[in-house]
VOMAR-801370 format. One line per 8 residues: their letters; for each residue x, y, z of N, C-alpha, C. Coordinates in Angstrom, 1 decimal. Atoms other than C-alpha are relative to their C-alpha. Layout:
% residues N
A) X Y Z X Y Z X Y Z ~ ...
% end
This chain:
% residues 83
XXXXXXXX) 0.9 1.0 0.7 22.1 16.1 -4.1 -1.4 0.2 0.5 ~ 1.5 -0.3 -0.8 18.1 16.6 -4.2 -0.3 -1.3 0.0 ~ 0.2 0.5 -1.3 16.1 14.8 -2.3 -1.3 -1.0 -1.7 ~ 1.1 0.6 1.0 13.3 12.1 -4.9 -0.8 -0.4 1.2 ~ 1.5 0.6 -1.1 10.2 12.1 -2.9 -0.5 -1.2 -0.3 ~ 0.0 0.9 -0.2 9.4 9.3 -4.5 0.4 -1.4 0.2 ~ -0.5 1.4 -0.5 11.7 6.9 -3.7 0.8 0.8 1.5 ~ -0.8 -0.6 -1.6 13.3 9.3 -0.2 -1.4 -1.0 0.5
XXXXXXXX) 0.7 0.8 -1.0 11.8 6.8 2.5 -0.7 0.6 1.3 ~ 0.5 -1.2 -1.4 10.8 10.0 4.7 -0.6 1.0 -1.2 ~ 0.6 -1.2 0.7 8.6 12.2 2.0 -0.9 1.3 0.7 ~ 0.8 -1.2 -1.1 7.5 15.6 3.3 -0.9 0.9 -0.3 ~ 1.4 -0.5 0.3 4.1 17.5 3.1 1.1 1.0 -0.8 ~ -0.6 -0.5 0.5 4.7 19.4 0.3 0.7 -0.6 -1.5 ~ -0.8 1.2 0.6 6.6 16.8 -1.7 -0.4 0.1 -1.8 ~ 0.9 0.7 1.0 4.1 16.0 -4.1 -1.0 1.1 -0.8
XXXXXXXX) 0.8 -1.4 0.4 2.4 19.6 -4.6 0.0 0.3 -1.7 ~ -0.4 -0.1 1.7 3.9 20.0 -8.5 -0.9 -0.8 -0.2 ~ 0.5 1.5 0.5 2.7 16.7 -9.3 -1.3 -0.1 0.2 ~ 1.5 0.0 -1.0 -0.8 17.3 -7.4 -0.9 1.0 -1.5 ~ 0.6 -1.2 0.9 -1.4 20.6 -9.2 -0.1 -0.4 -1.2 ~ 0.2 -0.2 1.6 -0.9 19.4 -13.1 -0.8 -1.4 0.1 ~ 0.7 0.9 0.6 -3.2 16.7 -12.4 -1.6 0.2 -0.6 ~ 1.0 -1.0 0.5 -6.5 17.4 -14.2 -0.9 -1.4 0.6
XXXXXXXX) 0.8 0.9 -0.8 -9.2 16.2 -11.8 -1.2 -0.8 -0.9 ~ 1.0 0.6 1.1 -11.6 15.0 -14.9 0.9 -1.4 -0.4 ~ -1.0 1.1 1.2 -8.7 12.2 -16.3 -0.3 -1.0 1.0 ~ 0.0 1.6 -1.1 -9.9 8.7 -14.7 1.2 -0.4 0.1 ~ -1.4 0.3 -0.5 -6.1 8.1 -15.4 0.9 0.0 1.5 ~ -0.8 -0.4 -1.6 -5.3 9.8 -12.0 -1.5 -0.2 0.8 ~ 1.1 0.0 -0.9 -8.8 10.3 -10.4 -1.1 -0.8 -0.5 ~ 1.4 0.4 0.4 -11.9 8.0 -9.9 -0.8 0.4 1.4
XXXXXXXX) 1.3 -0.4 -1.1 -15.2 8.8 -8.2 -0.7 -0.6 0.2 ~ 0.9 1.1 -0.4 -17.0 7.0 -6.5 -0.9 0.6 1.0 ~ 0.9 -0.3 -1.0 -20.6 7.5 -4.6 0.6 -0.5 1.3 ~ 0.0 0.5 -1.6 -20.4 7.2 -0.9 -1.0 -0.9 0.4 ~ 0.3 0.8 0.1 -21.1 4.0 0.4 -0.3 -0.9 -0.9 ~ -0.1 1.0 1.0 -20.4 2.1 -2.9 1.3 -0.6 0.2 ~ -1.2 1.4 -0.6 -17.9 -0.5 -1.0 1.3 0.4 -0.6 ~ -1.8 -0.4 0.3 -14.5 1.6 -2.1 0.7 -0.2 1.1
XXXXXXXX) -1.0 0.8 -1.1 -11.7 0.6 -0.1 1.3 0.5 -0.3 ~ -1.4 -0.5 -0.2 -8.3 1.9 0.6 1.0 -1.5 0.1 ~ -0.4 1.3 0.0 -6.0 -0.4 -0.5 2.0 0.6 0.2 ~ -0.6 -0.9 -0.4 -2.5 -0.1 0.8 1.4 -1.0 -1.0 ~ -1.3 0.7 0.6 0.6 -1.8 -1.9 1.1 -0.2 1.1 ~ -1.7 -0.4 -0.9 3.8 -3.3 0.2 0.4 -1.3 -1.0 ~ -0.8 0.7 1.0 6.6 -4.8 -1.8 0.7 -0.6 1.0 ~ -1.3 1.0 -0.6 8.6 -7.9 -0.3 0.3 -0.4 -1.1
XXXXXXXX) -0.6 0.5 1.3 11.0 -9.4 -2.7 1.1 -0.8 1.3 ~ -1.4 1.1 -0.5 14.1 -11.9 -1.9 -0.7 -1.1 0.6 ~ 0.0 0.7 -0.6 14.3 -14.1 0.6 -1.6 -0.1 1.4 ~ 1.3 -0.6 -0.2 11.1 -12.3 2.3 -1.4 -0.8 -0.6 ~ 0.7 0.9 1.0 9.2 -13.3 -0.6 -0.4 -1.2 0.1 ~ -0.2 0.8 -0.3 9.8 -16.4 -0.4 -0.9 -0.8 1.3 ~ 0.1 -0.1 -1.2 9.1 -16.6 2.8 -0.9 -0.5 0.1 ~ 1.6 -0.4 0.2 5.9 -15.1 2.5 -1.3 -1.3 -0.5
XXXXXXXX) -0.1 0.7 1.0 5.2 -17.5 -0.4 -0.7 -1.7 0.6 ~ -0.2 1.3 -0.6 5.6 -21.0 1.7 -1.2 0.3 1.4 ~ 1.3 -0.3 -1.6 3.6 -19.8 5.3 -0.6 0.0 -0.9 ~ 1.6 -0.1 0.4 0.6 -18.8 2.4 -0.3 -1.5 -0.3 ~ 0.2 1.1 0.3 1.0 -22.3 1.2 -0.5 -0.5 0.7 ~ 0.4 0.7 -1.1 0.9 -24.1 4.3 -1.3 0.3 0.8 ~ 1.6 -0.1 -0.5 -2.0 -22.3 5.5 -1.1 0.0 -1.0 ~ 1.0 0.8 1.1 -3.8 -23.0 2.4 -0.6 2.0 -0.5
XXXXXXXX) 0.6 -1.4 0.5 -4.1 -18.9 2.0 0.8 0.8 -1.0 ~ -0.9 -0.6 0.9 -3.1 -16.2 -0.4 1.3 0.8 0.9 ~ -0.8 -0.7 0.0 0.1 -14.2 0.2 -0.9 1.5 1.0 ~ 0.8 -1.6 -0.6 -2.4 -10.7 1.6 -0.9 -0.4 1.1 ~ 0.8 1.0 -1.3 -4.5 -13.3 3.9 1.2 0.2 0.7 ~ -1.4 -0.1 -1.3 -0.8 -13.7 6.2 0.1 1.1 0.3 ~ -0.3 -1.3 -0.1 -0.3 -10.3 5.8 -0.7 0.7 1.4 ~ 1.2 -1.0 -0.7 -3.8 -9.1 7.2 0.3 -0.7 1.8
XXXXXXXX) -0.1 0.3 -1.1 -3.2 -11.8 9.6 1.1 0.2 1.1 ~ -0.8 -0.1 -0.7 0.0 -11.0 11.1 -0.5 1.5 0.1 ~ 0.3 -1.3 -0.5 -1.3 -7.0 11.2 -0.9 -0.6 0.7 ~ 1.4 0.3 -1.5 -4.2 -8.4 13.5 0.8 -0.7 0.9 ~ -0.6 0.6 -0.7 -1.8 -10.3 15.0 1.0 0.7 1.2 ~ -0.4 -0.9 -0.7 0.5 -7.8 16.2 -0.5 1.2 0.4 ~ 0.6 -1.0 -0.7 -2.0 -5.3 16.9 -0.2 -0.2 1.6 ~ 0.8 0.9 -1.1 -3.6 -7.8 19.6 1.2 0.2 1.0
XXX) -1.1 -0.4 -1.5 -0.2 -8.0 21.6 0.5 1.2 0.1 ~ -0.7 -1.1 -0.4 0.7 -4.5 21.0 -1.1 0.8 0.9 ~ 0.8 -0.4 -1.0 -2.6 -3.5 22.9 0.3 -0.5 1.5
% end
């Protein structure tokens, strides 16, 4: 059985190289450009669903923030005591 890099939870350099190659670096579809120092930002998708969600959902409420405010806050949060 092969291996779907994009849903295998361990993808390995390499992976992605087909897919890399037939992209045509002109198509804003796949690529945009942007001057240096015009405020671009790496932004990073994570999917909760179920009971997670939910979860999620209720703490944003209660602190009066969105759903990616908790998020940011609990990664600063656990950085702090993992230092």
């Amino acid at each position: 059985m092969s291996k779907d890099p994009w849903t295998d939870s361990d993808p390995q350099p390499g992976d992605f190289d087909a897919f890399l190659d037939g992209i045509d670096p002109n198509d804003p579809h796949y690529v945009e450009t942007v001057e240096a120092g015009a405020g671009a930002k790496v932004r990073i998708v994570v999917n909760v669903d179920g009971e997670d969600a939910r979860r999620l959902e209720r703490i944003a409420a209660q602190r009066g923030q969105l759903p990616a405010d908790v998020v940011a806050d609990l990664l600063r949060d656990a950085e702090r005591h993992a230092a």
